[in-house]
C-alpha positions as CSV (number, residue, x, y, z in Angstrom):
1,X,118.6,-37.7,80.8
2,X,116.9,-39.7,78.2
3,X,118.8,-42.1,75.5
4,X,117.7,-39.8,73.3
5,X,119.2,-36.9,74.7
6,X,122.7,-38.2,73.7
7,X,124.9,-38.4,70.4
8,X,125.0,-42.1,69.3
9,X,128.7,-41.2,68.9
10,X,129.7,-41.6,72.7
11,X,132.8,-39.8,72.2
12,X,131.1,-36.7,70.5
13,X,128.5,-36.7,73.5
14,X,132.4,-37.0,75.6
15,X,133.1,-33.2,73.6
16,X,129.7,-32.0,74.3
17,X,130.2,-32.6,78.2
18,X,133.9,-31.5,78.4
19,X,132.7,-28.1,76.5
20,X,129.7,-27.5,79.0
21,X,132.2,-28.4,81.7
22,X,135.0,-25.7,80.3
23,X,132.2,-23.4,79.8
24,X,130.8,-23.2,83.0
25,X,134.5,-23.0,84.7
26,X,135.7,-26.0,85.8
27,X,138.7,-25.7,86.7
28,X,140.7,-28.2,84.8
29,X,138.4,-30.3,82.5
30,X,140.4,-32.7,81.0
31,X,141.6,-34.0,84.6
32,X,141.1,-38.0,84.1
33,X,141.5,-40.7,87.2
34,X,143.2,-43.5,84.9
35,X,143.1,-47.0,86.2
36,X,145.8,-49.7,84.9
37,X,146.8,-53.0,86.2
38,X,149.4,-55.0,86.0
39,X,149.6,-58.6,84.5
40,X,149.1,-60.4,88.0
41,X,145.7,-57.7,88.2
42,X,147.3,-56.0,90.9
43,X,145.6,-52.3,90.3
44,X,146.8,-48.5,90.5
45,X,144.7,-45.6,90.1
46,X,146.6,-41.9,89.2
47,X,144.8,-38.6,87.5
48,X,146.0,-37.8,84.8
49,X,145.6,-35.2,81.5
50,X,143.2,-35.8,78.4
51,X,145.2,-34.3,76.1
52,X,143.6,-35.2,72.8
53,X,140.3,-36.9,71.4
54,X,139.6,-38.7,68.5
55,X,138.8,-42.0,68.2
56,X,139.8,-42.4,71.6
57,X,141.1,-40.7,74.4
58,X,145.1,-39.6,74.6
59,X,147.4,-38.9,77.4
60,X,150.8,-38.6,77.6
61,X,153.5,-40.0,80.4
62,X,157.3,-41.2,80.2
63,X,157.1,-44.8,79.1
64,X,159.0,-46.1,82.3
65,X,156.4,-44.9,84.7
66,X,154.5,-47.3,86.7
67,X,151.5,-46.9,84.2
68,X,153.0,-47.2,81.7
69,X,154.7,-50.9,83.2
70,X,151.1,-51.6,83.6
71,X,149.7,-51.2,80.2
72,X,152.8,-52.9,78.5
73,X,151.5,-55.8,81.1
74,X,148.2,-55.5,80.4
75,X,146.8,-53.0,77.7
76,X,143.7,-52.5,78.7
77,X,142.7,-49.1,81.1
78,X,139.5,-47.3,82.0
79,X,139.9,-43.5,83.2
80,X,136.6,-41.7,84.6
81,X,136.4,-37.5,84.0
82,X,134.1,-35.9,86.7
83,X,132.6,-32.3,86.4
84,X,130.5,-30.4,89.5
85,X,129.7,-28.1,86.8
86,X,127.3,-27.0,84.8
87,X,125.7,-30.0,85.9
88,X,127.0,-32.8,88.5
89,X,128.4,-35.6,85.9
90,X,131.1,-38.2,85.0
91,X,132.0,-40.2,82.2
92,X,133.8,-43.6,82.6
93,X,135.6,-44.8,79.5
94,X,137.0,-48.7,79.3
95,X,138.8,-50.3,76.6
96,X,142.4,-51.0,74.8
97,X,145.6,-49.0,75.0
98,X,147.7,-48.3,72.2
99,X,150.9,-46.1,71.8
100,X,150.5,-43.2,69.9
101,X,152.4,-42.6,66.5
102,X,155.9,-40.7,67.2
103,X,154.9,-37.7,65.3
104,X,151.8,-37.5,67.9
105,X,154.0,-37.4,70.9
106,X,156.8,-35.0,68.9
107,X,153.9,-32.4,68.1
108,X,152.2,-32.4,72.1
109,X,156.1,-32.7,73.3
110,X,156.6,-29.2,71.4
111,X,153.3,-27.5,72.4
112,X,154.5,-27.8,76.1
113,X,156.5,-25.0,77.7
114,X,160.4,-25.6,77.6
115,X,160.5,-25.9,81.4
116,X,158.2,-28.2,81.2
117,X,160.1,-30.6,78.7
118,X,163.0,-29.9,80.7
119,X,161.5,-31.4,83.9
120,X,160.2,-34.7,82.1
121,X,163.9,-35.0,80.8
122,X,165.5,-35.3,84.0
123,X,163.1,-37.0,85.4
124,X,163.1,-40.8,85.0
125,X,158.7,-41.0,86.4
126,X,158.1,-43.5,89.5
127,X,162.0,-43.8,89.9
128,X,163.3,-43.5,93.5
129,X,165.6,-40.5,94.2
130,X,167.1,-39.5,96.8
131,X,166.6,-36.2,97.6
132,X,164.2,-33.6,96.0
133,X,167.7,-31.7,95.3
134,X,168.9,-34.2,93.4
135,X,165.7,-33.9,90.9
136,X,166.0,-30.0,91.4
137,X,169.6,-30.3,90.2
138,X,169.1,-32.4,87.3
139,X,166.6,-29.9,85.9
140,X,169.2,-27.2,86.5
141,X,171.8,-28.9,84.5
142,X,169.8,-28.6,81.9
143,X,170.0,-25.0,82.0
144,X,167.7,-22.9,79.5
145,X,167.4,-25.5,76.9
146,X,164.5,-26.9,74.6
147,X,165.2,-31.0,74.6
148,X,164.3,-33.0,71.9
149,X,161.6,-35.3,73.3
150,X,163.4,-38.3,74.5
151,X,162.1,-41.9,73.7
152,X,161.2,-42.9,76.4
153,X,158.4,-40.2,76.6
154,X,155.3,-40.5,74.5
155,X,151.4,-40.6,74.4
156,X,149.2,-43.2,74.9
157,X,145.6,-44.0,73.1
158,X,142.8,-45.4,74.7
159,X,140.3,-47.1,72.2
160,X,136.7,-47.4,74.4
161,X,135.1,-50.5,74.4
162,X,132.4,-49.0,76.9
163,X,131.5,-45.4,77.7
164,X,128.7,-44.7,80.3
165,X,127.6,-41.5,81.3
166,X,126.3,-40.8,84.4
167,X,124.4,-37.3,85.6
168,X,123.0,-36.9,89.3
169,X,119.4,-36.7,90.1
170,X,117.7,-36.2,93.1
171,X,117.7,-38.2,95.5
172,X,119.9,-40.7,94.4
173,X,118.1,-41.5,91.4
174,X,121.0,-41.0,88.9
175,X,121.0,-41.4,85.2
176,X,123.5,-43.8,84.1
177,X,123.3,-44.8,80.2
178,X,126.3,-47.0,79.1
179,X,127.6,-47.5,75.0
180,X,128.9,-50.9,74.5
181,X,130.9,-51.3,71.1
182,X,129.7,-53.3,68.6
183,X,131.2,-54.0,65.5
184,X,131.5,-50.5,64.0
185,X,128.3,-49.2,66.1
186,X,127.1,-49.0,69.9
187,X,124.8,-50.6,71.6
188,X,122.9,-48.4,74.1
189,X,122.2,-49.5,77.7
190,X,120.5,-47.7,80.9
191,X,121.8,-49.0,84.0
192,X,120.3,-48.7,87.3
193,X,122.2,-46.2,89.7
């Protein structure tokens, strides 16, 4: 892999890897280990689902969890996406955090199956219950309904400030090229594996 192998948009060279990935049959592409810490730097690590990409990368969680405790904290994250296939890769994205607009998280909230919404209704994420029945049974009450997404559920944006791509080579001589923002641009970096 050569600089100029890759998009000088990093996130459209992002939707050029994802695709190959979903093309060659990865299982779930858009898995994404997202890493937070809290104020006092204390960190936690969790995979999560890329669910949209534009100028930055979106997931979506209940705003109570423990990652989202983090980023109100501290708004900065980094997630890493890894593929086996076609080709053994990752991409590590680092930058800002920023809530999504309400009509974002209304319009994913919809897309997902009712018993889905259902589930992220009665459950309050990273709270302690007591018993798995208890969770069960709040998910029951609910009974065949379609909830309105609740506020306290919603998407999160993460803006890059770096994104490095990194494709194994033999014998441990990977290719690791890293974007660093600047101003409205990148600059372009290779790093030694």
């Amino acid at each position: 892999m050569d600089v100029t192998d890759l998009d000088r948009d990093p996130l459209r060279q992002l939707d050029e890897w994802f695709e190959a990935a979903r093309a060659a049959g990865d299982p779930m592409p858009e898995a994404m280990c997202l890493a937070t810490a809290s104020r006092d730097g204390e960190p936690s690590a969790r995979y999560v689902l890329m669910r949209g990409r534009d100028e930055g990368v979106v997931f979506f969680t209940d705003y109570g969890s423990e990652k989202a405790r983090d980023i109100e904290q501290n708004p900065k994250a980094a997630v890493v996406l890894h593929w086996y296939v076609p080709v053994h890769r990752q991409v590590r994205i680092s930058g800002t955090v920023l809530k999504t607009t309400a009509e974002e998280s209304d319009r994913y909230w919809l897309s997902r199956p009712a018993a889905s919404r259902r589930s992220a209704v009665a459950s309050y994420q990273s709270s302690v219950v007591a018993t798995r029945d208890e969770l069960e049974a709040a998910v029951a009450a609910l009974g065949d309904s379609e909830p309105e997404r609740p506020g306290r559920w919603g998407g999160y944006r993460i803006i890059p400030a770096v994104v490095e791509f990194w494709e194994e080579q033999p014998f441990r001589l990977h290719d690791r090229i890293r974007f660093l923002r600047e101003g409205v641009g990148w600059r372009v970096e290779r790093l030694a594996p």
